[in-house]
C-alpha positions in Angstrom: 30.5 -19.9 13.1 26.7 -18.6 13.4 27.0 -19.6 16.9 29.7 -17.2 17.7 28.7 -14.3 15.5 25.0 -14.4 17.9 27.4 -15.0 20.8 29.6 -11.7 20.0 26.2 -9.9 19.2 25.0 -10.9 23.7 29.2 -10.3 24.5 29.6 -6.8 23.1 25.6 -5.6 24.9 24.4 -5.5 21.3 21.7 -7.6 22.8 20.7 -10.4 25.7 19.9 -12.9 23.7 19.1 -14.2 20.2 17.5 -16.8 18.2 19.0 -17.2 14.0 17.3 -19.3 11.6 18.4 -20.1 8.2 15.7 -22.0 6.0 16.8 -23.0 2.8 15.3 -24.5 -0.3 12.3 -26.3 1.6 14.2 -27.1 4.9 15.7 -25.4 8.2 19.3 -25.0 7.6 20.2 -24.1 11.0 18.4 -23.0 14.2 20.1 -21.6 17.1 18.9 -19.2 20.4 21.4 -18.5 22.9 21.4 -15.4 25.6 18.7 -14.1 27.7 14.9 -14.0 26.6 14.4 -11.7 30.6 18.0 -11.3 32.0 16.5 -9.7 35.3 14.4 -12.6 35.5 17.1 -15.1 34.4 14.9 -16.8 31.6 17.4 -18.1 29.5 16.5 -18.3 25.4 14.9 -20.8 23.8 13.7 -21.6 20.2 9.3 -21.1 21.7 10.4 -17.9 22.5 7.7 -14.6 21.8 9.0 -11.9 20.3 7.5 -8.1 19.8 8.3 -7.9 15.9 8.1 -4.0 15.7 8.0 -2.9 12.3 8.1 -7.1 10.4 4.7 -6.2 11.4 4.4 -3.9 8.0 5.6 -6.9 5.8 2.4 -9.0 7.4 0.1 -5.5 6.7 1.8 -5.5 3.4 1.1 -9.3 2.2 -2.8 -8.5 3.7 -3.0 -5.7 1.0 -1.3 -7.8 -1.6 -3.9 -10.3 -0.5 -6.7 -8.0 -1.0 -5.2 -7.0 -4.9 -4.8 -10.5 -5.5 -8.5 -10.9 -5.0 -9.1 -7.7 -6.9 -11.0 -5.7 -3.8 -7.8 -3.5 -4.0 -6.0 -1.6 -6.4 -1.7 -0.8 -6.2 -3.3 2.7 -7.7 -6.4 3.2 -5.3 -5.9 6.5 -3.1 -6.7 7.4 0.4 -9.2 9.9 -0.8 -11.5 7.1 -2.2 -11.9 5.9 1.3 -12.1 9.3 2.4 -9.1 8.9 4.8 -6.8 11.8 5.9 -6.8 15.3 4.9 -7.1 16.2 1.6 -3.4 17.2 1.1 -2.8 13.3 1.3 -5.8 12.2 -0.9 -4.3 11.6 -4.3 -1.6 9.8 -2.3 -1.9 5.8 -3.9 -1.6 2.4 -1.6 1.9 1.7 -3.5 3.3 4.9 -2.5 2.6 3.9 1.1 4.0 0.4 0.5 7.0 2.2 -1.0 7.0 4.9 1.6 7.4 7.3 -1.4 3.7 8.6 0.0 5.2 12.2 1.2 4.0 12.0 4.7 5.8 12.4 7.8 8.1 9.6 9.4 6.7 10.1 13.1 4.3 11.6 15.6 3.7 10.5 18.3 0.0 10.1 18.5 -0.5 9.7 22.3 1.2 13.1 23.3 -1.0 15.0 25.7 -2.1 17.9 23.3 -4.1 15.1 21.6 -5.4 13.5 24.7 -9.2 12.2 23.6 -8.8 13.1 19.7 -9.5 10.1 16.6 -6.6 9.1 14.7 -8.7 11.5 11.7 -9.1 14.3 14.0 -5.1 14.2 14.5 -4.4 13.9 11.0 -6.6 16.7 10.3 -4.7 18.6 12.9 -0.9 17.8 12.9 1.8 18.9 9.5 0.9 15.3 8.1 3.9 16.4 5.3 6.5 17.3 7.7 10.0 17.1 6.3 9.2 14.9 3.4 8.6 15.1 -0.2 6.0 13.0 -2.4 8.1 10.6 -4.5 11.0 10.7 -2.4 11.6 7.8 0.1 10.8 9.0 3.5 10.2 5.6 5.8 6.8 6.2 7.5 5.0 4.4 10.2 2.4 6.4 9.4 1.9 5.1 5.6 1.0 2.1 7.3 -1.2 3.3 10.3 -2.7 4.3 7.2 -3.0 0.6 5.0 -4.4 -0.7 8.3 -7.9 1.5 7.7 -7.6 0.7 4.5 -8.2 -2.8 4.6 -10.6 -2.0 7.4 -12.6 -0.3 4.7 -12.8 -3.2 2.2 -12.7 -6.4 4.7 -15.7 -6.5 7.3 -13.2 -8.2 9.9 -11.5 -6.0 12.2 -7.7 -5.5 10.9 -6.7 -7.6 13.9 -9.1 -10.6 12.1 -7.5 -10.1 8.9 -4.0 -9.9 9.8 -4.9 -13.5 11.9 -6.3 -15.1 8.6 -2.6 -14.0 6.9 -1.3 -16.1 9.7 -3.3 -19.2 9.7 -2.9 -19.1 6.0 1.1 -19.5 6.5 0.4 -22.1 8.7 1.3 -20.2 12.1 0.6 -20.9 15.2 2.4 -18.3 17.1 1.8 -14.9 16.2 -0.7 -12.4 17.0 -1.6 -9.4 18.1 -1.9 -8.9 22.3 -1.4 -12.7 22.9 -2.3 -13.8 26.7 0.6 -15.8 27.3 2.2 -16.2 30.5 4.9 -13.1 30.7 7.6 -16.3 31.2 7.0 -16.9 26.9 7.9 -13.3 25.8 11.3 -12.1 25.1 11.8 -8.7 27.1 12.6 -5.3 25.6 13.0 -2.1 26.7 12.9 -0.8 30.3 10.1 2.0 29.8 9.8 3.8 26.6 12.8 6.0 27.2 13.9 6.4 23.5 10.6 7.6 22.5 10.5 9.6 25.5 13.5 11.6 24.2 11.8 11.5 20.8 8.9 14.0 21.9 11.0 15.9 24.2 13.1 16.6 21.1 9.6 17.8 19.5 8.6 19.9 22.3 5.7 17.3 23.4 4.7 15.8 26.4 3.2 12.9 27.7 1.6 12.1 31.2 1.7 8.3 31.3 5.0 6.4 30.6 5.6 3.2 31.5 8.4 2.8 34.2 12.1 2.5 33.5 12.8 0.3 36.3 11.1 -2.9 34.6 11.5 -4.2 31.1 8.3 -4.2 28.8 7.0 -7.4 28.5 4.7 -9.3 26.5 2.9 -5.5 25.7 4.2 -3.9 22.4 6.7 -1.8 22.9 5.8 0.9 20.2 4.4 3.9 22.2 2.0 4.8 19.4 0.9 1.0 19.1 0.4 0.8 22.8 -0.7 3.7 24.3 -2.6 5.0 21.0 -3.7 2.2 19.3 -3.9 -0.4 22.0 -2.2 -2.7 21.1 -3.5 -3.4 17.1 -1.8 -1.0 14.2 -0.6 -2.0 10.7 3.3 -0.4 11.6 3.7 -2.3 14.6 2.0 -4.2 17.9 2.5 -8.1 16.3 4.2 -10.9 18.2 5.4 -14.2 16.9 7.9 -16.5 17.1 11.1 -17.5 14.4 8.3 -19.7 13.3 6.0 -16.7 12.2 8.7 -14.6 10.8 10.2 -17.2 8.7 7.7 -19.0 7.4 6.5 -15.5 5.7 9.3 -15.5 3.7 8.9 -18.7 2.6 5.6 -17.5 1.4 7.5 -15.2 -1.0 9.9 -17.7 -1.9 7.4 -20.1 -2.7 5.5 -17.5 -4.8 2.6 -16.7 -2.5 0.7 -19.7 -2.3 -3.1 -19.4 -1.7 -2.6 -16.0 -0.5 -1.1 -14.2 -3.1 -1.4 -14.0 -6.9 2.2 -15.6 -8.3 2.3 -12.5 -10.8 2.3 -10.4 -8.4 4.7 -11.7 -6.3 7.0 -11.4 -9.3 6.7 -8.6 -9.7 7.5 -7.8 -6.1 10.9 -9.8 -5.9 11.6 -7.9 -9.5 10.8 -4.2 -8.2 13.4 -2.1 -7.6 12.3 1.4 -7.2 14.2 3.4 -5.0 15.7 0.3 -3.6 12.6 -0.7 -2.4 9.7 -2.4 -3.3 6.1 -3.4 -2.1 6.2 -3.7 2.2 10.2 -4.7 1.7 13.5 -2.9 1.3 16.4 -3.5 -1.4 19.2 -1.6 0.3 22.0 -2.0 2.5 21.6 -5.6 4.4 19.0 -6.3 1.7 21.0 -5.5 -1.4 21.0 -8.8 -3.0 17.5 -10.0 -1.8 14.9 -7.8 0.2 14.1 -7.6 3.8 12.9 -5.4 6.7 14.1 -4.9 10.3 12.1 -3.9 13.3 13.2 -1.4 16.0 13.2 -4.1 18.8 16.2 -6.3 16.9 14.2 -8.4 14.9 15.1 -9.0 11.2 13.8 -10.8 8.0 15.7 -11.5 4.9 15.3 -13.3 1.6 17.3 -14.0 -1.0 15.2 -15.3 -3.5 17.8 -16.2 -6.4 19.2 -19.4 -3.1 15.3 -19.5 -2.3 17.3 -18.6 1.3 15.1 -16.8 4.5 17.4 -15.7 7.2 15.3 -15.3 10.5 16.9 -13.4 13.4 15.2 -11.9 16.5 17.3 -10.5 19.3 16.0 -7.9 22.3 18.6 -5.4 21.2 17.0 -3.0 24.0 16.9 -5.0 26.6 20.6 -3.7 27.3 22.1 -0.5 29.4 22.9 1.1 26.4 20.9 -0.1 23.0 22.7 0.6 19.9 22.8 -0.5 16.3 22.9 -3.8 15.4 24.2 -3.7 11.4 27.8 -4.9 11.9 25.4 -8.2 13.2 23.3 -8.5 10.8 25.5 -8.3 8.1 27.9 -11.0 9.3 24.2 -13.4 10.2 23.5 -12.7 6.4 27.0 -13.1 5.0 27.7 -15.9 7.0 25.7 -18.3 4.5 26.4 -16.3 1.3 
């Protein structure tokens, strides 16, 4: 049955290919990958696949800053003005209204455009409506709230972000994840052709931009966030990881099994309890996540866990690495319900 819900999911162009696995209670479940990993390069799928994890790379940043709490060099109530980041207007804002995206700051801007050619991320801040369209205490989902946590932890940690989000790793016992891995281009799973949906993004804005990548070949191995790329080269706390199923799973079962090493086991309790906006630390309660928490990242990529089955659902798919990239909910749901 899970093989023909991925299998409708590469039949109906939601995506080329996927890989789905279900751990369970201290064990894999099921593990399947079927599709394309490059259709124009006819690479079929397979379970050593490389995936860009777009935005699961906030539920890595997240578990570094519940790291740094557990080890009291952090604070849920610490603000951005006591590291003297961002304008002032954002300086009482606290670390777990960024991890709860109830921070007030703006969804999106794209960083790279060329009216900021040769500016800091600061200087931008500084220069840009950082409270456009959204209200402190209200849930406004931001990549900028954790552009944000990345300097953060850059302020309290002398390792470089990319240092400290490797440690996270090797502490889950990962092999596979990282941020710009050189791996041969043959290991990655593909994604979009250019960065035409982000393209239409800033023309929507009235920005512009000088240095696309082409639409004639897929992206590959590089992240495809344009702010992660072309802005922040590669290393940001929203986006810019790769990993495997391996990576993305085996953070979940660092929740299930109550944070381990890394995190304090209060703590994580009081994460899986948290329901505040249906959300909660790095993680979201609604929709697909209703009866566990989860997070999905813009390339196809999803985590779950349902803590009450001690259940992680992995599911990576290039959803636009397709003519036509669309939604993939109606999938996701059946992936979760299938083993409910």
């Amino acid at each position: 049955m899970l093989h023909k819900i991925i299998q409708r999911g590469i039949d109906e162009q939601y995506y080329a290919g996927g890989i789905c696995n279900i751990w369970e209670d201290g064990k894999d479940y099921e593990t399947i990958a079927l599709g394309w990993a490059n259709k124009d390069r006819e690479i079929p799928m397979d379970l050593t696949k490389l995936f860009d994890l777009a935005s699961l790379t906030k539920l890595y940043t997240a578990t570094l800053v519940l790291h740094h709490i557990s080890n009291k060099r952090l604070s849920l109530d610490d603000r951005l003005g006591d590291f003297k980041i961002g304008p002032p207007v954002i300086g009482n804002v606290k670390v777990r209204e960024l991890l709860l995206h109830t921070s007030g700051i703006t969804s999106w801007y794209p960083f790279y455009n060329d009216n900021q050619y040769g500016k800091s991320f600061e200087m931008i801040l500084n220069d840009i409506d950082v409270t456009k369209d959204s209200k402190r205490n209200e849930v406004t989902y931001s990549d900028l709230n954790f552009m944000l946590l990345r300097f953060i932890c850059e302020c309290i940690d002398a390792r470089t972000f990319e240092q400290q989000i490797q440690f996270i790793l090797n502490e889950i016992g990962d092999d596979d994840g990282g941020f710009l891995l050189n791996r041969p281009k043959s290991e990655f799973a593909a994604t979009e052709y250019g960065n035409q949906i982000e393209h239409e993004m800033c023309k929507e804005r009235g920005l512009t931009f000088s240095n696309w990548r082409s639409p004639e070949q897929p992206i590959v191995g590089h992240v495809n966030d344009g702010n992660a790329y072309y802005f922040f080269e590669g290393v940001s706390g929203h986006a810019g990881l790769f990993g495997s199923y391996k990576t993305v799973s085996k953070l979940g079962q660092l929740y299930i099994k109550g944070g381990g090493s890394l995190l304090d086991a209060e703590l994580v309790e009081y994460l899986l309890e948290l329901n505040e906006n249906e959300r909660t630390l790095g993680f979201s309660k609604s929709g697909l996540f209703m009866n566990g928490l989860g997070h999905t990242g813009f390339t196809g990529t999803m985590l779950y866990i349902e803590p009450k089955t001690k259940r992680v659902i992995t599911f990576l798919a290039n959803r636009l690495h397709v003519e036509n990239p669309k939604d993939m909910y109606e999938i996701r749901n059946e992936v979760i319900h299938y083993v409910r």
